[in-house]
MIVEXDREN-472762 format. One record per residue: residue in one letter; x, y, z of N, C-alpha, C, CB in turn. Coordinates in steps of 0.05 Angstrom, whole numbers, padded with zeros to 5 digits, always signed. Atoms other than C-alpha are relative to their C-alpha. Glycine has a CB too. Layout:
N
AXYZXYZXYZXYZ
...
END
This chain:
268
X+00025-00015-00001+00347+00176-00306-00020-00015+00017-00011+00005-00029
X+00008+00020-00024+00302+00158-00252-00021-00009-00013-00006+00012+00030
X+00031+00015+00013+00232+00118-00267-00026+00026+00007-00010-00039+00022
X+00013-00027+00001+00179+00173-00279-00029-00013+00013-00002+00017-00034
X+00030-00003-00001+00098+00174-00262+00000-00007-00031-00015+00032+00011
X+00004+00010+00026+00096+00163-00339+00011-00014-00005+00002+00011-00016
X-00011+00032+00005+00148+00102-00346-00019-00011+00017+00034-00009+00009
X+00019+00026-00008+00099+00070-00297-00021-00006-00013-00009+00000+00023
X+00031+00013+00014+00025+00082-00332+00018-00003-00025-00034+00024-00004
X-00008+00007+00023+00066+00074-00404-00002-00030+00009+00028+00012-00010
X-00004+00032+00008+00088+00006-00372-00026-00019+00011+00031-00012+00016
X+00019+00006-00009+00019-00003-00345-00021-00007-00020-00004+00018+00017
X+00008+00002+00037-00009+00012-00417+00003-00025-00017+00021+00019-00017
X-00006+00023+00018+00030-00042-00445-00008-00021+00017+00031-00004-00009
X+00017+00029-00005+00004-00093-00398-00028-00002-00012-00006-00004+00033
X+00023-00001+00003-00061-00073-00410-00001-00009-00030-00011+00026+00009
X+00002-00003+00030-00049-00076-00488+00003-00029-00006+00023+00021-00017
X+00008+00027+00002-00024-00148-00482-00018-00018+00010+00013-00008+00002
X+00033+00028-00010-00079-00178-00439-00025+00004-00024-00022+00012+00042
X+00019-00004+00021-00124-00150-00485+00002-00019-00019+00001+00025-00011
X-00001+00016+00019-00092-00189-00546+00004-00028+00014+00021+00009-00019
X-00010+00034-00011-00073-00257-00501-00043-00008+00014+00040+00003+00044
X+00013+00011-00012-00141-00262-00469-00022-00017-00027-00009+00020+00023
X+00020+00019+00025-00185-00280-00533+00012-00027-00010-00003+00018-00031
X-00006+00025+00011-00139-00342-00545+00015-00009+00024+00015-00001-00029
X-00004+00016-00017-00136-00367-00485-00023-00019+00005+00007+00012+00019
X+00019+00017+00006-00173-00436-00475-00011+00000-00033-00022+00007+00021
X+00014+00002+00028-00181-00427-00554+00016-00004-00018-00016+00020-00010
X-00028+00018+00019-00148-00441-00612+00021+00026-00013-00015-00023-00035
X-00025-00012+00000-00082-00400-00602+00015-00004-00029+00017-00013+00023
X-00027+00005+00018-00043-00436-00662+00025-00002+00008+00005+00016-00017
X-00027+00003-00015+00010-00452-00626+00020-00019-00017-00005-00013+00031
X-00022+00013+00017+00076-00473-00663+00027-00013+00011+00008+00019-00017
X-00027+00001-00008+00145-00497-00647+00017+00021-00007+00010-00021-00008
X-00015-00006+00017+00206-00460-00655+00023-00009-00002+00001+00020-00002
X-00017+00011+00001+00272-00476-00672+00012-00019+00025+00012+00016-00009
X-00013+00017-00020+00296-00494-00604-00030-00014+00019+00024+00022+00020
X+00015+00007-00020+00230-00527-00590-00024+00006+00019+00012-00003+00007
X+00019-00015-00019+00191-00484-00549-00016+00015-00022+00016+00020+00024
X+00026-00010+00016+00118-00459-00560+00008+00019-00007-00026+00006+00012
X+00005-00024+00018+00094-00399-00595-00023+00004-00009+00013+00001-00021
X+00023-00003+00018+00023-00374-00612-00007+00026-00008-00021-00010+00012
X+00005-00024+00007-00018-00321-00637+00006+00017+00023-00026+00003-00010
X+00011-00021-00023-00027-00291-00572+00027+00018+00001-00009-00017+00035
X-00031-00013+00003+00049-00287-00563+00018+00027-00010+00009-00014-00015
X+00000-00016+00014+00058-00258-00623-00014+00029+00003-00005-00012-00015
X+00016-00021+00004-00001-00208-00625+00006+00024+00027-00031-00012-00003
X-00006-00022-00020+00015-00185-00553+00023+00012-00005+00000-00009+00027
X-00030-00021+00003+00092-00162-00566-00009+00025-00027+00037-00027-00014
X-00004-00021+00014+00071-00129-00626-00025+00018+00007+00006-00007-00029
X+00017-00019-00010+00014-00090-00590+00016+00013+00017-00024-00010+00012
X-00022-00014-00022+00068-00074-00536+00011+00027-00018+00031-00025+00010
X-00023-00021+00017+00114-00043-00587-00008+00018-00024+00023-00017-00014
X+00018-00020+00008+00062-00007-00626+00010+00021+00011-00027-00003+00007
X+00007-00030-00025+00051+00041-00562+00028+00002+00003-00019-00005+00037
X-00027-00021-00004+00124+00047-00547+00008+00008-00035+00033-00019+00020
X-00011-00018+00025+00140+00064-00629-00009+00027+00010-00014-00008-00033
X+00025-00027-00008+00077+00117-00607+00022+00019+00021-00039-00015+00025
X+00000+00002-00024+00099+00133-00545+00031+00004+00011-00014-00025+00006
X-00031-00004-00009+00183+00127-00531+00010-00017-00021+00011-00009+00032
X-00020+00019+00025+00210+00114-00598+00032+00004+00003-00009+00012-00036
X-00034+00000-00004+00279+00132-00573+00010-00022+00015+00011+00025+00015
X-00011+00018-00012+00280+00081-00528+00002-00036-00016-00017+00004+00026
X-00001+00032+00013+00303+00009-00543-00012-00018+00014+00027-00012-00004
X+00021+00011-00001+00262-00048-00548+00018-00031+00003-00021+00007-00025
X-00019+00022-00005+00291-00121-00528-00037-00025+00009+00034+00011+00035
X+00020+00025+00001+00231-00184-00546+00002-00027-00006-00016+00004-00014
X-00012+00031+00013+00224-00255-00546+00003+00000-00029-00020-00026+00006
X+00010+00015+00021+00188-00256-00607+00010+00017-00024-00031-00005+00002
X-00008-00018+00026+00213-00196-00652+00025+00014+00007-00024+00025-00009
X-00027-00006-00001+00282-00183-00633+00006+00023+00017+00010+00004-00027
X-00014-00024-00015+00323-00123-00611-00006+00030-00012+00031-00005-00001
X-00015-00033+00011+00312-00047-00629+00013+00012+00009-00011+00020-00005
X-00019-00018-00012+00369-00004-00616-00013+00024+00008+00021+00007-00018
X+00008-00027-00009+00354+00059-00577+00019+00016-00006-00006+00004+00028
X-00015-00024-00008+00386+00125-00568-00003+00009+00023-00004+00018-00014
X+00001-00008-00032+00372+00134-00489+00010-00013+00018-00021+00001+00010
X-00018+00008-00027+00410+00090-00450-00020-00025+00009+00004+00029+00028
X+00024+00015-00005+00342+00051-00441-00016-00019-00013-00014+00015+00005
X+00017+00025+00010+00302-00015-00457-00018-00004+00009+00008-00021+00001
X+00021+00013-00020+00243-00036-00450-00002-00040-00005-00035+00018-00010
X-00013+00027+00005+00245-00117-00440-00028-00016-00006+00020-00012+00030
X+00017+00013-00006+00192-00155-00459-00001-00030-00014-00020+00017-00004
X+00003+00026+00000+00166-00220-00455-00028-00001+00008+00020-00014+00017
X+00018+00001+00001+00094-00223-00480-00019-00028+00020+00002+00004-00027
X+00008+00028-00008+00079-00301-00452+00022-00007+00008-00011-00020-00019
X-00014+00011-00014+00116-00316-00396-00012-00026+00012+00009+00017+00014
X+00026+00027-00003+00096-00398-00391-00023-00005-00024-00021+00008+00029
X+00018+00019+00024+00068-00418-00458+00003-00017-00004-00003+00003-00022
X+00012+00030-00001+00063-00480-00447-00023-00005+00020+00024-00020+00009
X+00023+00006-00012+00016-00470-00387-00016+00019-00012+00000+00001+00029
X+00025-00018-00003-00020-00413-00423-00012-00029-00023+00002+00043-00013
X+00016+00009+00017-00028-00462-00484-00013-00036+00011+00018+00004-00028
X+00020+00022-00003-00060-00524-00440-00024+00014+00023+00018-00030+00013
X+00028-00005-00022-00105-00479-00402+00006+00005+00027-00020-00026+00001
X-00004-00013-00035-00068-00453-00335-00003+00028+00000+00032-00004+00015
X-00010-00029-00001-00069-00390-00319+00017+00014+00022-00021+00014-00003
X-00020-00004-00029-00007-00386-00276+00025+00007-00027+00007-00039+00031
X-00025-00007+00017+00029-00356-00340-00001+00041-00003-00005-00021-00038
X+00005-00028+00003+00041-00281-00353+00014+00016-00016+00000+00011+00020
X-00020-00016+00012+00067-00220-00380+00013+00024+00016-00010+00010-00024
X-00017-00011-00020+00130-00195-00359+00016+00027-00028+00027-00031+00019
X-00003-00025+00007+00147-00111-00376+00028+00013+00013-00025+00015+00008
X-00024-00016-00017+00217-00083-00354+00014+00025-00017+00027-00023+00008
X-00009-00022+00016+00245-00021-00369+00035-00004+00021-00024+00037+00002
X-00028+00004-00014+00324-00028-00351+00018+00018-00026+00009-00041+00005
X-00004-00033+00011+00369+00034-00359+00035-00022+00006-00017+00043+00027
X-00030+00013-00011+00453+00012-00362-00003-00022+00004+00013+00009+00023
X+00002+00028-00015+00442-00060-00349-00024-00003+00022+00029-00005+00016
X+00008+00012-00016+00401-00052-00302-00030-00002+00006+00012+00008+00017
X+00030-00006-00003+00327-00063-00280-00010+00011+00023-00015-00020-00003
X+00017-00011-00020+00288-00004-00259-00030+00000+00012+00003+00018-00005
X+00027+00006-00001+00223-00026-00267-00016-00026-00009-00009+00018-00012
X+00013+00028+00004+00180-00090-00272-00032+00000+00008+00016-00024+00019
X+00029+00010-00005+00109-00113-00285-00004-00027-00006-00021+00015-00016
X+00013+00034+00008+00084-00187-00283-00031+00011+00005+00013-00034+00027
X+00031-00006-00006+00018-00188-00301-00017-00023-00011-00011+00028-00013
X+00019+00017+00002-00036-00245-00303-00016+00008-00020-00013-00003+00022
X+00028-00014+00017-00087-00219-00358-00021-00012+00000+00002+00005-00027
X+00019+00011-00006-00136-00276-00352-00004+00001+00028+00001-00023-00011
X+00007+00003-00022-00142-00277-00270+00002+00035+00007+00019-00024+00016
X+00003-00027-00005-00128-00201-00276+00019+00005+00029-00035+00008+00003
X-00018-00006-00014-00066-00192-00230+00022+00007-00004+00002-00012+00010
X-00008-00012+00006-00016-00149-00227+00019+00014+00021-00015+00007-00011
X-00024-00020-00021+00052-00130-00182+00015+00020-00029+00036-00029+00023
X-00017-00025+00005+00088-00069-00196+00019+00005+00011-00009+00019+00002
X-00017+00004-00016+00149-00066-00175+00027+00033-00013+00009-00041-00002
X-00024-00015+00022+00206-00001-00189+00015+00010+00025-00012+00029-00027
X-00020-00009-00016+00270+00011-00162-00003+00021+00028+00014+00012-00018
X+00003-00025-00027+00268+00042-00089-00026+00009+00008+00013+00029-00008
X+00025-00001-00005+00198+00036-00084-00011-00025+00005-00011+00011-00018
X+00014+00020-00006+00150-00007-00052-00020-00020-00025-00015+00013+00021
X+00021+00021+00017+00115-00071-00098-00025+00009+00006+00001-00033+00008
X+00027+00000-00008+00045-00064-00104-00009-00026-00014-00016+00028-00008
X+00021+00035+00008-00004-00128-00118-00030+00025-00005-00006-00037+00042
X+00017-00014-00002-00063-00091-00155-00011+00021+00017-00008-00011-00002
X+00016-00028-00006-00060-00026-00134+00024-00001+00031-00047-00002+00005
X-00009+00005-00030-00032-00052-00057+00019-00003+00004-00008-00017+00013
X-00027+00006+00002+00030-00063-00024-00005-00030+00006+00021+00018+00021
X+00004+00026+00003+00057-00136-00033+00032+00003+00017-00008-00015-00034
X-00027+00001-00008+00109-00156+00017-00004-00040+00004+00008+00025+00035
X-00009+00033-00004+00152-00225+00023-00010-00008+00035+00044-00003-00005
X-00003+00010-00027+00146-00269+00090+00025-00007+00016-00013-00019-00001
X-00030+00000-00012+00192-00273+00139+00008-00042-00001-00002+00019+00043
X-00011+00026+00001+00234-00350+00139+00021-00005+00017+00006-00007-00024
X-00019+00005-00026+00264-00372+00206+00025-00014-00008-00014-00020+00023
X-00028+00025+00000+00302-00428+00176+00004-00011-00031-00010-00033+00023
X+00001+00005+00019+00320-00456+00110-00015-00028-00009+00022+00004-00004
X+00016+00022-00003+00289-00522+00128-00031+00001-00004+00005-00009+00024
X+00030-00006-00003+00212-00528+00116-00008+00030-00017-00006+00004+00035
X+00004-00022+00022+00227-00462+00066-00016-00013-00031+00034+00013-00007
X+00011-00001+00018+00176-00465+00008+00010+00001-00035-00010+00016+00010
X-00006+00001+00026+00214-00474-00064-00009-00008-00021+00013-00007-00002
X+00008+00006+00025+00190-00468-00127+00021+00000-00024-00020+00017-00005
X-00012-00019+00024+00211-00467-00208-00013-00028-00014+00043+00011-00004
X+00018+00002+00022+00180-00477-00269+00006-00033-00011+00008+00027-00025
X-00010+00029+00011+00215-00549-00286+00039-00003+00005-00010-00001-00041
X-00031+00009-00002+00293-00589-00271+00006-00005-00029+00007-00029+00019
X-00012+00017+00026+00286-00617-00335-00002+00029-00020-00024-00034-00014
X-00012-00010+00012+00299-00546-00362+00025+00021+00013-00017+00008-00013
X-00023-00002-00009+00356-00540-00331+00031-00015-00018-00007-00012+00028
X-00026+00020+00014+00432-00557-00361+00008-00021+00018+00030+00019-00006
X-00003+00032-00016+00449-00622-00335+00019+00007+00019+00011-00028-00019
X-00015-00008-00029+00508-00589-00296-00012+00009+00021+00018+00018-00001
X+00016-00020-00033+00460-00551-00255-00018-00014+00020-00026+00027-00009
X+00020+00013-00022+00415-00603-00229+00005-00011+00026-00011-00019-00009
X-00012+00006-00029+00461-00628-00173+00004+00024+00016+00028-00014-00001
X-00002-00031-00017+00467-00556-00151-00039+00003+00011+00013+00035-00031
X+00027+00006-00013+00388-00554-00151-00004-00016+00020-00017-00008-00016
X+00007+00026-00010+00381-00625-00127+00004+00007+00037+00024-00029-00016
X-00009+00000-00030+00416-00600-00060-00010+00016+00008+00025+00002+00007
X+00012-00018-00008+00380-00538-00052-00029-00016+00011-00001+00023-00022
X+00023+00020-00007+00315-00584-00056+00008-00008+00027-00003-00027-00022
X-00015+00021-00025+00355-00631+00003-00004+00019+00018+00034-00011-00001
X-00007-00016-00021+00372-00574+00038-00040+00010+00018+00024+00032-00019
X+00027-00008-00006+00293-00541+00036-00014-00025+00011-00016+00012-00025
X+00031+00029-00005+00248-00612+00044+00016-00013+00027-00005-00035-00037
X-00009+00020-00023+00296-00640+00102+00000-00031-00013-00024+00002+00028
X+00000+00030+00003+00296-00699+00059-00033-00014+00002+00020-00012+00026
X+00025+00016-00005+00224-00704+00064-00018+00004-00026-00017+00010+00029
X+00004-00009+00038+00190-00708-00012-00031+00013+00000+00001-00035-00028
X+00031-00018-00004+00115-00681+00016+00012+00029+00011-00026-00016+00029
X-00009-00031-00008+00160-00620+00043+00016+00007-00034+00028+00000+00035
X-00010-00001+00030+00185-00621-00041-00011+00026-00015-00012-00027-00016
X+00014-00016+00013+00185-00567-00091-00025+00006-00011+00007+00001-00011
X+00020-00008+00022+00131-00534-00124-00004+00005-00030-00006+00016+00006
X-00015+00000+00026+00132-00543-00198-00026+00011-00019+00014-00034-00010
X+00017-00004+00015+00105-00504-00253+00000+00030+00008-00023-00017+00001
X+00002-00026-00020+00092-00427-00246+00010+00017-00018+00017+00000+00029
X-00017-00015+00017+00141-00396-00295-00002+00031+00019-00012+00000-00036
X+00002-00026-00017+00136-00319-00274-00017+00005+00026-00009+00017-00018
X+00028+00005-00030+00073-00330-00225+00012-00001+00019-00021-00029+00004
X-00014+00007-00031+00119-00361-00173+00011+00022+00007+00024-00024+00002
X-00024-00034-00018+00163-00290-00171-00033+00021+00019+00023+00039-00047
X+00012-00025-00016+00099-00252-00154-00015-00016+00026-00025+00020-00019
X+00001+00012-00029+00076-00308-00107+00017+00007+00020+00004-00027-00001
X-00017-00013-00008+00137-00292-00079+00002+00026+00022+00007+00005-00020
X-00001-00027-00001+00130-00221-00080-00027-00001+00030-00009+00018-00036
X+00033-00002-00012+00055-00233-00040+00006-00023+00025-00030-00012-00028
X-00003+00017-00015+00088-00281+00009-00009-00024+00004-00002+00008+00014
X+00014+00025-00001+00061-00349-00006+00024-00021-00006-00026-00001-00023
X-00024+00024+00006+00133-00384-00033+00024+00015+00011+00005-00009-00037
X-00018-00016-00017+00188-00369+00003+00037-00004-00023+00000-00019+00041
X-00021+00005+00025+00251-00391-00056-00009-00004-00025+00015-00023+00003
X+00001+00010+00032+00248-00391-00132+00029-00007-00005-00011+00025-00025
X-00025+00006+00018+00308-00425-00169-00005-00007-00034+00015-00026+00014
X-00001+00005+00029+00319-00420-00247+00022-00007-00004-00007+00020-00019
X-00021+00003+00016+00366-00437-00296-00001+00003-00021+00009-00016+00001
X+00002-00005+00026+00379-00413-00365-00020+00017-00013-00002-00020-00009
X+00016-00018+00010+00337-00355-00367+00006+00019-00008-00013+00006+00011
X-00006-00020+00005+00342-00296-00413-00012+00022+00006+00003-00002-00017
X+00012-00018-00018+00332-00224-00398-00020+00009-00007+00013+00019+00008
X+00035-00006-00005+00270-00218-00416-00019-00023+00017-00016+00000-00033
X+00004+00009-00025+00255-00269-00369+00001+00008+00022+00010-00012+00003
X-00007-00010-00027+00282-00238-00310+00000+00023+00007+00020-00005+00006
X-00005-00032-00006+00285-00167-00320-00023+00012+00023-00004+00020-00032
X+00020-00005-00015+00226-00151-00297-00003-00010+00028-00017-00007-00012
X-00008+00020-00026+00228-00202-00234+00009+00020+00018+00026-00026-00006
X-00017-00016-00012+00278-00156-00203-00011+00022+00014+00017+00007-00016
X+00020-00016-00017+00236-00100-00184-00019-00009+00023-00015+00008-00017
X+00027+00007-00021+00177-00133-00156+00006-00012+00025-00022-00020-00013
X-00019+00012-00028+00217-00178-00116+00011+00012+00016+00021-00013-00005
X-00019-00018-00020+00266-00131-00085-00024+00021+00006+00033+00017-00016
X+00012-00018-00007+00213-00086-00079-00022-00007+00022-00009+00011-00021
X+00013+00006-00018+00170-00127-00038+00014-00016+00030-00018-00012-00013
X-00018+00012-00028+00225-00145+00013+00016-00012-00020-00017-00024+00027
X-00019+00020+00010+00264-00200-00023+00024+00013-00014-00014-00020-00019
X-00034-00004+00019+00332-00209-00056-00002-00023-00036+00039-00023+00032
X+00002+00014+00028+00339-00230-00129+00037+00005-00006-00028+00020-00027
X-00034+00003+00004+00414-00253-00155-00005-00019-00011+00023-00002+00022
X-00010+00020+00006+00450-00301-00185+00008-00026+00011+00012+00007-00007
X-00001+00029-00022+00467-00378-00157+00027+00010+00009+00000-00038-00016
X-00026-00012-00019+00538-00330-00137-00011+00011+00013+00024+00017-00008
X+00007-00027-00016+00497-00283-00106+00003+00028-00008+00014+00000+00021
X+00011-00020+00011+00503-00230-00152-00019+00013-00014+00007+00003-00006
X+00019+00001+00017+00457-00182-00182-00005-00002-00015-00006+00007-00003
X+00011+00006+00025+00412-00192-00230+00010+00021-00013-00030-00003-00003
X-00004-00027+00031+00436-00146-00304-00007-00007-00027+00035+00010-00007
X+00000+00007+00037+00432-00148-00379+00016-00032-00005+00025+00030-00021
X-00024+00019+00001+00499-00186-00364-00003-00027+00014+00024+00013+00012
X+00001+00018-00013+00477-00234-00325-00009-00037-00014-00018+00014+00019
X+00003+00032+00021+00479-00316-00354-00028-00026+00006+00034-00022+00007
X+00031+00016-00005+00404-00335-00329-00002-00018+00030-00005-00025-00029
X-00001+00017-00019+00420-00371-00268-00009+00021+00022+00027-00015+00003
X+00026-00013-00017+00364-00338-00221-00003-00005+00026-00024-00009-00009
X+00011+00007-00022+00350-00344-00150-00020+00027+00017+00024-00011+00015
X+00014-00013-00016+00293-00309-00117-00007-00003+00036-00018-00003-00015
X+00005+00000-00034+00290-00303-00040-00010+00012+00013+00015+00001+00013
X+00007-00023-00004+00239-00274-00005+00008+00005+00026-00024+00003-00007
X-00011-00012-00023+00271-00269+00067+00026+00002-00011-00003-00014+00026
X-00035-00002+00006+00343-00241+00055+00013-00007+00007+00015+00014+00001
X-00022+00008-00031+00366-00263+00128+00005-00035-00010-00023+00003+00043
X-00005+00030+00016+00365-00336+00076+00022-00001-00011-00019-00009-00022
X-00023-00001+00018+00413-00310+00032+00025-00019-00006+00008+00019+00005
X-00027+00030-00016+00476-00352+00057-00009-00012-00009+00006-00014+00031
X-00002+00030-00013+00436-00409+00073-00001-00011-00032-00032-00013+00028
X-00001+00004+00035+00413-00413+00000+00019-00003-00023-00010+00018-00010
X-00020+00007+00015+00470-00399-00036+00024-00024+00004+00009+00021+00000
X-00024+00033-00006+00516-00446+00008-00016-00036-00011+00005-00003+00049
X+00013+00035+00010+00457-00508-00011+00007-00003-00027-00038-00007+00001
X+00006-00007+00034+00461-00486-00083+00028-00006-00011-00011+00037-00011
X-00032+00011+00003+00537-00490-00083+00010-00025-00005+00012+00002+00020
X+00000+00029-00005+00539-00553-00060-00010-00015-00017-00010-00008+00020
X+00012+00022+00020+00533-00617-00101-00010-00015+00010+00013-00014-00016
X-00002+00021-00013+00500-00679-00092+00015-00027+00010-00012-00002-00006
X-00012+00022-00015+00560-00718-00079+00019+00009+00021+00015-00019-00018
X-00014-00009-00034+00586-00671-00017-00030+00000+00017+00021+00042+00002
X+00025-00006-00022+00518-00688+00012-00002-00023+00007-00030+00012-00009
END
């Protein structure tokens, strides 16, 4: 079923519903907790998914619901919506605001639609299948990248990465900086960096170990503003997919990227 004029303001709705609940505890006292595996958690978190899933009970209770913070509801349509209220709570809870919330609606595996949205700086790509990204309201396209050298890479941290993966990173790094550590990633960013991305300011994202409410969303905005989004094989992003992420916003990179990423650091 294709993405409607109403799957977009619905998923436009639900941004709006969580900035609303994330912005009063930002810079304030969130309550932020651990959970089992470690990672934050605060009110905001909380309060935004279940403001999300309010409006879709309201709103498309047939469809299924897939959240960090409150699990899975089964649908009856073929359709999910993906969310991930605080994307980057760890920078929302020291006071960045380079964290966000990410909205996907993905039909069969796959994602047709994506919103990252800033709620404290008030920004906002839109991104849906076969359609152009917009950046508040506008179109948001990638930049073009002659060479893989002197290419711009970001991601959120190595050290959450599985220890097998970092020599695969480590060489992508090599490959981008020329060996030079002021030409070095950009670190920190969690979702931010995809719509940087999207708005042509970083020219590579690389993850690892992200779930799909992490990424779902991603997929739209990216491909929609020029770029390619896949896996470190080079396939697409799905439901199915095991978190290993690469965002690219010139395509004509593709190759060069995957062949650095391949590579270890002891064939270098």
């Amino acid at each position: 079923m294709p993405i409607t004029p109403a799957d977009i303001q619905l998923a436009s709705r639900l941004a709006d519903a969580a900035g609303a609940a994330i912005r009063p505890y930002f810079r304030g006292q969130h309550g932020v907790e651990l959970k089992d595996d470690h990672s934050p958690v605060t009110k905001a978190d909380r309060e935004a998914e279940a403001a999300m899933r309010r409006l879709l009970d309201a709103e498309a209770p047939g469809d299924g619901v897939i959240g960090e913070e409150y699990g899975t509801k089964t649908g009856v349509t073929g359709r999910q919506w993906v969310l991930d209220p605080i994307d980057g709570t760890r920078s929302f809870t020291v006071g960045r605001a380079i964290f966000g919330t990410l909205i996907a609606l993905v039909e069969d595996g796959w994602p047709l639609l994506g919103i990252v949205d800033q709620p404290v700086s008030r920004e906002r790509w839109v991104g849906v299948a076969g359609r152009p990204t917009t950046f508040n309201g506008k179109p948001a396209r990638t930049r073009a990248c002659p060479q893989l050298e002197g290419a711009i890479l970001a991601t959120t941290s190595p050290h959450l990465f599985a220890e097998g993966d970092v020599p695969h990173y480590m060489a992508l790094v090599a490959a981008a900086s020329g060996g030079h550590p002021r030409q070095g990633p950009v670190y920190g960013g969690d979702c931010y960096n995809y719509g940087l991305l999207a708005s042509g300011y970083l020219d590579i994202v690389a993850e690892s170990g992200l779930q799909l409410y992490d990424f779902a969303a991603l997929v739209p905005v990216v491909e929609g503003a020029g770029g390619r989004m896949c896996d470190w094989n080079g396939d697409p992003l799905t439901a199915a997919s095991v978190g290993h992420v690469l965002a690219i916003g010139d395509p004509a990179r593709t190759d060069d990227v995957l062949e650095a990423i391949r590579a270890t650091a002891h064939e270098h």
